[in-house]
C-alpha positions as MATLAB code, in Angstrom:
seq = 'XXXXXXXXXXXXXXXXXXXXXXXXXXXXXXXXXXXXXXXXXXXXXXXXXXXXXXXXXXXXXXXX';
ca = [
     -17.155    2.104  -17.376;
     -15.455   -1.011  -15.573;
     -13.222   -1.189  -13.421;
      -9.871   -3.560  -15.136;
      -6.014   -3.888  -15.191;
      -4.563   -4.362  -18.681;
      -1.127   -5.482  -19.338;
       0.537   -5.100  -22.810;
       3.657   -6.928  -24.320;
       6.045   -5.073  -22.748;
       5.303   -5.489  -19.656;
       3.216   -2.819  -18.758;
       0.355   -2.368  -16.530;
      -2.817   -0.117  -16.467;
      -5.537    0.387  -14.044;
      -8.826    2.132  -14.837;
     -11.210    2.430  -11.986;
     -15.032    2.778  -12.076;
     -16.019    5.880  -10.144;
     -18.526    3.469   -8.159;
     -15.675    1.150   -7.165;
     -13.266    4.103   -6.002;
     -16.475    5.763   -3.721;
     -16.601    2.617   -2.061;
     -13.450    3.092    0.008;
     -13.933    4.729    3.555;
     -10.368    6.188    3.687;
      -9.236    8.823    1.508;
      -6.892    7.900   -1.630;
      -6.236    9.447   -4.558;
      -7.325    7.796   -7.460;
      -3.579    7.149   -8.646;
      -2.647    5.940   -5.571;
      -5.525    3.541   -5.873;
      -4.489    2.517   -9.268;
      -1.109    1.752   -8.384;
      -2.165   -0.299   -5.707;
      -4.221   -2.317   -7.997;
      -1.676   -2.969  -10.223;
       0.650   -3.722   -8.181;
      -1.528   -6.226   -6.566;
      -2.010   -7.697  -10.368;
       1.872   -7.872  -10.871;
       2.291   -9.646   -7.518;
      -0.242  -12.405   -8.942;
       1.455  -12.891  -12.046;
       4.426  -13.390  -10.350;
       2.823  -15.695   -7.775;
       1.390  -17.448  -11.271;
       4.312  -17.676  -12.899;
       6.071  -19.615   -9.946;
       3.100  -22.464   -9.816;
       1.777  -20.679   -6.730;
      -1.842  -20.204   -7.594;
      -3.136  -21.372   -4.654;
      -1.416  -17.922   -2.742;
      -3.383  -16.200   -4.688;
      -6.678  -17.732   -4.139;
      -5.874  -17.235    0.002;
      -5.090  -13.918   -0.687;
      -8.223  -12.957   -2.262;
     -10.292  -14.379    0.066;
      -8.914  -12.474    2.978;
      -9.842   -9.331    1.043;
];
């Protein structure tokens, strides 16, 4: 399994994380805290995306 955000036509989000990608964080979240995160993160790009403001994104991810 892969982790991956889907979004459907109405507008909402999922998050499915890989068990290998979750044991890779150092502090302790629960997994649906972690998804949330991630989705939200997704949402905030699409909004970013949908104003012409790629290039936030980009610097965003690369300070990950």
């Amino acid at each position: 399994m892969d982790t991956h955000v889907t979004f459907d036509f109405a507008g909402h989000v999922s998050v499915t994380i890989a068990k290998k990608d979750y044991q890779k964080y150092t502090e302790e979240l629960t997994f649906d805290q972690l998804c949330s995160s991630l989705g939200s993160l997704f949402i905030e790009f699409l909004e970013l995306y949908q104003k012409n403001q790629s290039r936030e994104i980009i610097d965003r991810l690369n300070r990950i």
